[in-house]
C-alpha positions in Angstrom: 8.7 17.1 -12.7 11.9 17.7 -14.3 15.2 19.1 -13.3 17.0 21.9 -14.9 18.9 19.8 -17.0 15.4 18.3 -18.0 15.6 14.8 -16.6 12.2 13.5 -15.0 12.0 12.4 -11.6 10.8 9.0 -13.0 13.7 6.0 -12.8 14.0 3.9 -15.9 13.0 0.4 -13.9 16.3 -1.3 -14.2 18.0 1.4 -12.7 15.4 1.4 -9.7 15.2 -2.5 -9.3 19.4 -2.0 -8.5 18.7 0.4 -6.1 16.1 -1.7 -4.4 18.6 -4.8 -4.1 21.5 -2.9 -3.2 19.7 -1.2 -0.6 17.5 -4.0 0.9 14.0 -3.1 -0.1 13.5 -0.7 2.7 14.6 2.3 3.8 18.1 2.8 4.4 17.7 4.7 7.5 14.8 2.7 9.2 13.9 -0.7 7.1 10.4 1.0 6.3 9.3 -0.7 3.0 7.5 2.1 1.9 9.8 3.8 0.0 10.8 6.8 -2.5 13.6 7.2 -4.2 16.5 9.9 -3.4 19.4 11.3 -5.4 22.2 11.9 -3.1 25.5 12.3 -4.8 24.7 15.0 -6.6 21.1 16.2 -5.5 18.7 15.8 -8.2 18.9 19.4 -8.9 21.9 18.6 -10.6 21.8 15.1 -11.9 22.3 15.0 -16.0 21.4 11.3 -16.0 20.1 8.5 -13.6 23.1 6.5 -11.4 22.3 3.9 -9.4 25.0 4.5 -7.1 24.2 8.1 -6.6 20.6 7.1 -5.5 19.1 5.5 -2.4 15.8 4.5 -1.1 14.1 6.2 1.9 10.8 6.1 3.8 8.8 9.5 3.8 9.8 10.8 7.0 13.3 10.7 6.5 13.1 11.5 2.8 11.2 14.7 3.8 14.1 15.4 6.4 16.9 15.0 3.3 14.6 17.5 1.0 14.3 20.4 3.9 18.5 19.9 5.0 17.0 18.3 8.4 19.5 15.6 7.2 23.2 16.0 6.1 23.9 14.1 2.3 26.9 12.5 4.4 24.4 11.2 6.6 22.2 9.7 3.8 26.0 8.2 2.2 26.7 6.7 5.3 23.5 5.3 5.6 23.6 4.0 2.3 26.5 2.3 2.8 25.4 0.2 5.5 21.8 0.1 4.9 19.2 -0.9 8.0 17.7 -3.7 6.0 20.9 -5.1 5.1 22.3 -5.2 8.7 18.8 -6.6 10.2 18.4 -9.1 7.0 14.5 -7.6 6.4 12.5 -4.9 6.4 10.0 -4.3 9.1 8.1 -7.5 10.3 4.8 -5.3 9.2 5.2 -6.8 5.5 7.5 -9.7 6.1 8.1 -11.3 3.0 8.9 -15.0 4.5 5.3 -14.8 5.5 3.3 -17.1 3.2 0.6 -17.7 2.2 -0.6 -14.1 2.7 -4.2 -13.8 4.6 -6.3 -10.8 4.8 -8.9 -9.7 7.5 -11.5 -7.6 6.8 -14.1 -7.0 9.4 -14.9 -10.6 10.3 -13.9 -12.0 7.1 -10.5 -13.7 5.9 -9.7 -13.8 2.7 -7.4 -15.7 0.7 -6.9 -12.8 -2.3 -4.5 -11.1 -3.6 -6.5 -8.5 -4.2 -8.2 -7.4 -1.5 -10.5 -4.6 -2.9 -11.4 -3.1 -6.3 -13.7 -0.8 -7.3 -15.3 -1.8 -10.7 -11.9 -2.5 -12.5 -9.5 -0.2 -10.6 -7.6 -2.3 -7.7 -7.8 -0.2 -4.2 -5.8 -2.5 -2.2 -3.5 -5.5 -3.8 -0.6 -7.3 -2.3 2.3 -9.0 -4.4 4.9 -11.5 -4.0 8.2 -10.2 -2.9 10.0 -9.5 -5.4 13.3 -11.4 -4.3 14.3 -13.2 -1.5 14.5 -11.6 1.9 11.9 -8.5 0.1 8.9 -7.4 1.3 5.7 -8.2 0.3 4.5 -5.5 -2.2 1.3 -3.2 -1.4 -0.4 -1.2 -4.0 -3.3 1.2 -2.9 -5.1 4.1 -3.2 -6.1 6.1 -0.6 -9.1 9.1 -1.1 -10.3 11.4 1.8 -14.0 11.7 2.7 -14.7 13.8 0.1 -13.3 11.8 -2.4 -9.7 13.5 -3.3 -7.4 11.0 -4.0 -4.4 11.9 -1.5 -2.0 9.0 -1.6 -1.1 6.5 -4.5 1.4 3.2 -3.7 2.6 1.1 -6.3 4.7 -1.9 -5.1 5.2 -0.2 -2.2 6.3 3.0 -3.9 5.0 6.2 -3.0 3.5 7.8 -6.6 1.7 10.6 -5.3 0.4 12.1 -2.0 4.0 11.9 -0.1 2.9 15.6 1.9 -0.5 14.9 2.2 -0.6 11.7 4.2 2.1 9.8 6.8 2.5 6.1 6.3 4.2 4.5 9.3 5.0 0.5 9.6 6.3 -0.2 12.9 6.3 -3.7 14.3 3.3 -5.8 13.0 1.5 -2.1 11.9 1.2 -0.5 9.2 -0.9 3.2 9.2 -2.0 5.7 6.8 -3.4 9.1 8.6 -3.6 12.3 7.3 -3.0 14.1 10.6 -2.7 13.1 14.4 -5.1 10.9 15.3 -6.8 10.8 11.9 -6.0 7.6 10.4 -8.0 6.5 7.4 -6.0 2.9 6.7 -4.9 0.5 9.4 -3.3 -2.9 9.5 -2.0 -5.1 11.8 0.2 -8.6 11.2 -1.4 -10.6 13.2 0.0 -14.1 13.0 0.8 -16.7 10.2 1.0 -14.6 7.6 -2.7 -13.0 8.4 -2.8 -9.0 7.7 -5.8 -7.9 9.7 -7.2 -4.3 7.5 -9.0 -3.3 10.6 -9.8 0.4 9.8 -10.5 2.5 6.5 -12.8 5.1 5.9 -12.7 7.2 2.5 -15.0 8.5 -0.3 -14.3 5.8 -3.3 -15.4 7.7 -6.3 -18.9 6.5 -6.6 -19.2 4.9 -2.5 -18.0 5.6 1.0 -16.2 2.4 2.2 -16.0 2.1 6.0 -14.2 -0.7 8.1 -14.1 -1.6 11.0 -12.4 -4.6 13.8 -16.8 -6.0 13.0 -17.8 -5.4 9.9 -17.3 -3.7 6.6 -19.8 -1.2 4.6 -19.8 -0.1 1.4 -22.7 3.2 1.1 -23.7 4.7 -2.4 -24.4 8.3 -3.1 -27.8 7.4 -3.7 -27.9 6.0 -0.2 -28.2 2.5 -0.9 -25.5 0.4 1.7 -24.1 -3.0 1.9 -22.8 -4.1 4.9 -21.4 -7.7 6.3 -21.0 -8.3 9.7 -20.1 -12.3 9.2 -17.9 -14.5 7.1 -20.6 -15.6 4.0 -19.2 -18.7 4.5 -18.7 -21.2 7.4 -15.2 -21.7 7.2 -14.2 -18.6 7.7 -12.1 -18.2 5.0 -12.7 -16.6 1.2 -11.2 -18.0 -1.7 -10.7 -16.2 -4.9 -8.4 -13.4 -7.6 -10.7 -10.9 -5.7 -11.8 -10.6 -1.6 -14.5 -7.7 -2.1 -15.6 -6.1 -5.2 -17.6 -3.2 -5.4 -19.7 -2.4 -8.7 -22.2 0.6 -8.8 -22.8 0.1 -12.4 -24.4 -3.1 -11.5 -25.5 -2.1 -7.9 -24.2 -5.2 -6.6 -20.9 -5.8 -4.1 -19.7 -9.1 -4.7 -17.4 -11.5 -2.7 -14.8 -13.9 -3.4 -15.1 -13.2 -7.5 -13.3 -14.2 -9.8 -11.1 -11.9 -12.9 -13.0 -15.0 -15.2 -16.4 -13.2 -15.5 -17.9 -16.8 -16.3 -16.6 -18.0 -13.0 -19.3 -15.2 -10.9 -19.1 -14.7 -7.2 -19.0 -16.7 -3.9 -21.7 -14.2 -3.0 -23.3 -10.5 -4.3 -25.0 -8.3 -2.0 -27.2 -5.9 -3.8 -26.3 -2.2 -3.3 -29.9 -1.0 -3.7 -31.5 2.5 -3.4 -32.4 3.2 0.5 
């Protein structure tokens, strides 16, 4: 999307990595990490070039409220002048960055990953470093619905696509995706020492539903052919590896605890066979 002077909505990354300091990493409004980017002084409508200083970060909620006039622009200036994350010292404690190492729960299982699902080579959920001291951790996903339209895209925390399709909210130690009230597809909770606990998702994954749960996670093929794990697949209860749960219909397997080396294999691979 461009403007009527022709300059995309995109933000050279420089440009946006000074916005991101300046602001705090969050939301200037709220601390919400999960942010999008908003000209303010002048609107984007008439922005010639991108200036840092005429741009600020906000959550989707409060960016939808500056787009619709629900929120004055000398609101959004005063709020950028004194942003929430900058007062408080962090964002919300959902993705507190001076939590480390980062854990993941899924189902029963803890994994040690930083990427916590893929799909054949396409990451679905991935956390980062912060960035900086005092940032957030960074969460990319990807979000589908149950028929497999993908609704919401985050990159490093940054919303890409889906912004009026889905709410994100982090409040406290959770963070949730739902499409409407009560309908909420993603769900994670900051449970303690650094240990994010994915203990909902449900969505159509191109090729497979994936379905979690506080128990046990499922991965079901179009051909009817499921995976599921109720227990840790090892002892310890914790899963080491560059990947926590990899699903691969080309191969009808779902393996855990692989490794990006392919020579390096899998802590374990379930086989996702025909029912």
């Amino acid at each position: 999307m461009r403007n009527r002077y022709g300059l995309p909505r995109d933000i050279p990354e420089p440009i946006a990595r000074q916005i991101r300091q300046r602001c705090g990493f969050g939301c200037v409004i709220c601390g919400n990490p999960f942010i999008d980017y908003h000209h303010f002084d002048p609107p984007f409508s008439q922005v010639r070039e991108h200036r840092a200083d005429g741009i600020t970060i906000l959550c989707a909620n409060h960016h939808r409220e500056a787009n619709h006039g629900r929120r004055s622009a000398e609101s959004i200036k005063a709020y950028n002048a004194d942003p929430e994350c900058r007062r408080t010292g962090h964002t919300v404690a959902a993705l507190d960055g001076s939590m480390r190492p980062l854990k993941f729960m899924m189902g029963s299982a803890v994994f040690d990953t930083p990427v916590v699902l893929m799909y054949e080579s396409t990451e679905i959920i991935s956390f980062r470093p912060p960035e900086a001291e005092g940032a957030p951790w960074r969460l990319s996903a990807r979000i589908f619905d149950r028929t497999g339209r993908e609704l919401l895209r985050i990159t490093d925390n940054e919303w890409r696509i889906g912004i009026n399709q889905y709410d994100i909210t982090a409040q406290g130690k959770t963070v949730e995706v739902r499409q409407k009230k009560g309908d909420v597809v993603l769900a994670m909770d900051l449970v303690v020492d650094g240990l994010v606990h994915i203990r909902r998702l449900q969505m159509q994954c191109f090729e497979v539903v994936l379905m979690c749960d506080e128990t046990s996670f499922s991965v079901k093929s179009r051909s009817g052919g499921t995976v599921r794990f109720p227990r840790p697949p090892r002892s310890n209860n914790l899963i080491s590896g560059d990947i926590g749960i990899r699903v691969l219909p080309s191969r009808k397997v779902v393996e855990i605890a692989t490794s990006l080396q392919p020579r390096l294999g899998a802590a374990v691979a379930m086989k996702l066979s025909d029912s």
